[in-house]
C-alpha positions as CSV (number, residue, x, y, z in Angstrom):
1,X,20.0,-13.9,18.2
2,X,23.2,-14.3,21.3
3,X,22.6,-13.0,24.0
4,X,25.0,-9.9,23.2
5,X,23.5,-9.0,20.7
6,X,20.7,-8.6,22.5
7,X,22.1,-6.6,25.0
8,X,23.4,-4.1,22.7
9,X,19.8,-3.9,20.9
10,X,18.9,-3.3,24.2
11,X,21.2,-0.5,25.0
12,X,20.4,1.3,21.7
13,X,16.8,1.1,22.3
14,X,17.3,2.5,25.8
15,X,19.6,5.3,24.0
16,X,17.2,6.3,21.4
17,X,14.1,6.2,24.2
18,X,16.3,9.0,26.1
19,X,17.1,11.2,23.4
20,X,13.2,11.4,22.4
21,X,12.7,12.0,26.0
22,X,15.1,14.8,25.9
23,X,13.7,16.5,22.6
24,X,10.0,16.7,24.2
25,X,11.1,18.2,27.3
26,X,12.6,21.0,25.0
27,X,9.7,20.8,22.9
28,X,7.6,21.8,26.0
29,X,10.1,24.1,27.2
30,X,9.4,26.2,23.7
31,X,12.4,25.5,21.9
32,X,11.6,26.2,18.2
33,X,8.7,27.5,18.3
34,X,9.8,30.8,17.0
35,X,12.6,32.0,14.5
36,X,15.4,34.0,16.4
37,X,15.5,37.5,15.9
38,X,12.1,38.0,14.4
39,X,10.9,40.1,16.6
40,X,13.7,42.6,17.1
41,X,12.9,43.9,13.5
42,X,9.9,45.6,12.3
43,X,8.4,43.9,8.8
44,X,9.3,46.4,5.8
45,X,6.1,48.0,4.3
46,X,4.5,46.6,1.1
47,X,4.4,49.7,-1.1
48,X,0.8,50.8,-2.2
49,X,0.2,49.6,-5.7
50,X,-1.5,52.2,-7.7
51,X,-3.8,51.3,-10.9
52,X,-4.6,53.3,-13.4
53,X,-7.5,52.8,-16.6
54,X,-6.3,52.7,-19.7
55,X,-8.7,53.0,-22.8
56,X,-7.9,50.5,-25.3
57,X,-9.0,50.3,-28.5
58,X,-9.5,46.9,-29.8
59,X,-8.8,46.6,-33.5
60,X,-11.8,45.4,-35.5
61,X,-12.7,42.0,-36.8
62,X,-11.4,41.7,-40.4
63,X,-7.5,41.9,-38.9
64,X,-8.2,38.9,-37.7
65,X,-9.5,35.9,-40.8
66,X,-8.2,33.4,-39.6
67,X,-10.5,33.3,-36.4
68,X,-13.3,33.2,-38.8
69,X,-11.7,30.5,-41.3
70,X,-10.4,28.8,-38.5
71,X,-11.7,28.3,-35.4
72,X,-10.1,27.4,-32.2
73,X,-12.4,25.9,-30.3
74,X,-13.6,23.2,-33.2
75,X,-11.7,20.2,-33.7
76,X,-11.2,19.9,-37.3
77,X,-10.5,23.9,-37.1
78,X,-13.4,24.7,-40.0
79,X,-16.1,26.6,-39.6
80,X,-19.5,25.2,-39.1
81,X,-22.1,25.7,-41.7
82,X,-25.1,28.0,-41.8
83,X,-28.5,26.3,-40.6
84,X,-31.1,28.6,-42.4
85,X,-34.1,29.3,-39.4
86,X,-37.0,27.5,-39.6
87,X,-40.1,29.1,-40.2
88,X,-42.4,28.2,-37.7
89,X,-45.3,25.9,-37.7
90,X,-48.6,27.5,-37.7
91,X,-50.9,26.4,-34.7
92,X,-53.6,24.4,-35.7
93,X,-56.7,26.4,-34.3
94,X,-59.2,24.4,-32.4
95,X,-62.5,24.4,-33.4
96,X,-65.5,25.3,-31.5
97,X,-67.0,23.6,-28.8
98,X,-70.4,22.2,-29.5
99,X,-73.2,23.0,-27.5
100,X,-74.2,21.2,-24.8
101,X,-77.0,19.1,-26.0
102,X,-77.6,16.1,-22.7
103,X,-80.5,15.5,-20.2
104,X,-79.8,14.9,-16.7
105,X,-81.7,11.4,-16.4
106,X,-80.4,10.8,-13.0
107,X,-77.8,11.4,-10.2
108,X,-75.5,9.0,-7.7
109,X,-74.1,11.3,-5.3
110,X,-72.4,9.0,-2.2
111,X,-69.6,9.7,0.2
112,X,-67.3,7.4,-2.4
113,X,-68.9,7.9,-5.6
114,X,-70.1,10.9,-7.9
115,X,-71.8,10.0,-11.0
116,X,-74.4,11.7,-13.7
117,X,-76.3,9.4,-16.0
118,X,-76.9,11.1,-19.0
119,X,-79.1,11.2,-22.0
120,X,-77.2,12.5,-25.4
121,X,-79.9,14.2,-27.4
122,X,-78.0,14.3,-30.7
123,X,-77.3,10.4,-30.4
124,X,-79.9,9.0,-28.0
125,X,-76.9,7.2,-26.2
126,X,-77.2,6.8,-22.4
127,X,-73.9,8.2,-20.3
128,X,-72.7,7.6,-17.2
129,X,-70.0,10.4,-16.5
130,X,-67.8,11.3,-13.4
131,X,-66.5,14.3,-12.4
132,X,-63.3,15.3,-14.3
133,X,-64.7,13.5,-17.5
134,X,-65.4,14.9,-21.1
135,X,-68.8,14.3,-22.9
136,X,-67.8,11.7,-26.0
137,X,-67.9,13.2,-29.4
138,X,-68.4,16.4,-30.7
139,X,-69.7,17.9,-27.3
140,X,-65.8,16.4,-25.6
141,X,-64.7,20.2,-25.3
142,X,-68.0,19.9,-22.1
143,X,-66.2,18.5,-19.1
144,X,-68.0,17.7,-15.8
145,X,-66.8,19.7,-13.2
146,X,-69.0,19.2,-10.0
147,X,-71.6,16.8,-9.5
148,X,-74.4,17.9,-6.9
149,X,-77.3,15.8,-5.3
150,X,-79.7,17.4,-7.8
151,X,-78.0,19.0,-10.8
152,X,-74.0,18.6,-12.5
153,X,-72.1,21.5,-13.8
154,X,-70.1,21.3,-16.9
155,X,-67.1,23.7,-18.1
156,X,-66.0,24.5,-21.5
157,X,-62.0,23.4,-21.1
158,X,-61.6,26.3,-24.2
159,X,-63.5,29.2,-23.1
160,X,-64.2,28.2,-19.6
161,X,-67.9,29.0,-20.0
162,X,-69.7,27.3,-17.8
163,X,-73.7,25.4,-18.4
164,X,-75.6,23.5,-15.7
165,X,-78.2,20.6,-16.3
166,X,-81.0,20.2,-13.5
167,X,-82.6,17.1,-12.5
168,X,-86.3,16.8,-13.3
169,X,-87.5,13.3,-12.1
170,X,-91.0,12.4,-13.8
171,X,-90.4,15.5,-15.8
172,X,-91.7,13.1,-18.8
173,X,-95.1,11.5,-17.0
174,X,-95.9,14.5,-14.7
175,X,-99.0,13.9,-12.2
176,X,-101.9,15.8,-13.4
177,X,-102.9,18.3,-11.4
178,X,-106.8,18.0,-11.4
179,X,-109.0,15.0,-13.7
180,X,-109.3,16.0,-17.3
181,X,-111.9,17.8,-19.1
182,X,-115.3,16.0,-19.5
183,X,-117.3,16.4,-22.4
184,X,-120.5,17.3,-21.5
185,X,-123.2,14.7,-22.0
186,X,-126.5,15.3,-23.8
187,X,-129.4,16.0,-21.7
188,X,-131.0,13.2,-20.3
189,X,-134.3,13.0,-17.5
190,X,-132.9,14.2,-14.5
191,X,-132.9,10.8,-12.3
192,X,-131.1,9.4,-15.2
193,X,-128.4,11.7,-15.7
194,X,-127.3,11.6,-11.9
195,X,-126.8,8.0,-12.6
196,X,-124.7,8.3,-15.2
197,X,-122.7,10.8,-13.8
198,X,-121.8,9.0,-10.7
199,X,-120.3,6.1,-12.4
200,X,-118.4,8.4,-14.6
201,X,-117.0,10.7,-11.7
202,X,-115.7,7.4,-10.2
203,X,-113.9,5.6,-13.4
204,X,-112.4,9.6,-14.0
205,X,-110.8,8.9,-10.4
206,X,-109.5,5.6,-10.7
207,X,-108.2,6.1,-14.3
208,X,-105.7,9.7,-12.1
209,X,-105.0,6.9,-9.6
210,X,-103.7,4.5,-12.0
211,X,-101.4,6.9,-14.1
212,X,-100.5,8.0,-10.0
213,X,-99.5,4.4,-9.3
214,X,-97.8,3.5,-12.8
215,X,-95.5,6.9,-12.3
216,X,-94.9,6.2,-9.1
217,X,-93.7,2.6,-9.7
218,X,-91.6,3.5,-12.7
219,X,-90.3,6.3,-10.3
220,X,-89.0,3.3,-7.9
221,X,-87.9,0.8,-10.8
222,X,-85.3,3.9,-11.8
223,X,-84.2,4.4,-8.3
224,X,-83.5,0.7,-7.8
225,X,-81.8,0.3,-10.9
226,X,-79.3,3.6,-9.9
227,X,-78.8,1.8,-6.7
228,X,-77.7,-1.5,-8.5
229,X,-75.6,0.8,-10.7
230,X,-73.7,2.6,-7.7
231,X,-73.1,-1.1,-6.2
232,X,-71.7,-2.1,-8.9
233,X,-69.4,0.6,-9.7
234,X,-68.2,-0.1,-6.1
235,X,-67.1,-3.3,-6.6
């Protein structure tokens, strides 16, 4: 580019910088920002429309066949066929719940676990259930509910009856109370018959501490083997 021409470039830049100068000092000024003559004349009035019901009475259905032999809003313009209803399935009644037929053999109740070891009468299996869990087979409707140090409550899930099962421990081997009945010996001489007795009185005692001793152990042995059970269940 000459030098000219760049002087005339520059003098039309300089031009067109002045007249946008110009049109925003009339922009600020206010010019345009109304329509002249607006406000010397009042806006006319829009007239009030007025509406008014009209009954109308549609005209029935069978003027009209060919909404029925051909409808508008299907593509091929043909009516869809008739589905005849279903009749509906019958609902399978369930059968009743057998009765509860278990022994509470023992109990794991720790801060992290809640079991009940069970005994099934009607199969002689041994269970070991957790809350929330069915008995197996035909007694499944019996679901343990709440586990307690000494007892577990079971719920019917059908009728919502409810049956709890206590904890006996050596319910089986009870400690007798007193020493059994002795049959009475035939008369002897008196010095004789002391002498007899006292041997007798003392194998009578140490026959109710041995049955104490061999409940009592088998009393541990169970308790050891629940512990072992808990442990392992934890791992």
């Amino acid at each position: 580019m000459t030098r000219p021409q760049r002087q005339r470039l520059g003098r039309v830049l300089m031009v067109a910088a002045g007249a946008f100068g110009v049109l925003y000092l009339l922009m600020l000024a206010g010019f345009g920002r109304g329509v002249p003559g607006a406000r010397e004349q009042a806006p006319e009035p829009v007239p009030e429309l007025a509406l008014t019901e009209v009954q109308v009475d549609l005209p029935p259905l069978a003027r009209f066949p060919d909404l029925a032999q051909r409808p508008l809003f299907a593509e091929d313009r043909r009516p869809e066929p008739k589905q005849a209803p279903q009749a509906e399935e019958p609902v399978a009644e369930q059968p009743p719940t057998a009765p509860l037929n278990a022994v509470l053999t023992g109990v794991i109740h720790t801060p992290r676990a809640r079991i009940a070891l069970l005994r099934d009468n009607s199969t002689g299996q041994n269970l070991r259930l957790v809350e929330g869990m069915p008995m197996p087979g035909d007694q499944g409707g019996w679901v343990v509910r709440t586990v307690e140090p000494r007892r577990v409550v079971f719920e019917d899930a059908a009728t919502s009856t409810e049956a709890t099962l206590e904890l006996a421990i050596g319910a089986g081997a009870a400690i007798p109370s007193g020493p059994p009945p002795v049959a009475q010996p035939a008369p002897v001489p008196g010095g004789v018959q002391q002498a007899q007795a006292q041997p007798q009185a003392a194998s009578e005692e140490d026959e109710v501490a041995r049955r104490a001793a061999e409940i009592r152990r088998r009393i541990e042995e169970r308790r050891a083997q629940l512990r072992r059970e808990a442990e392992q269940n934890k791992q």
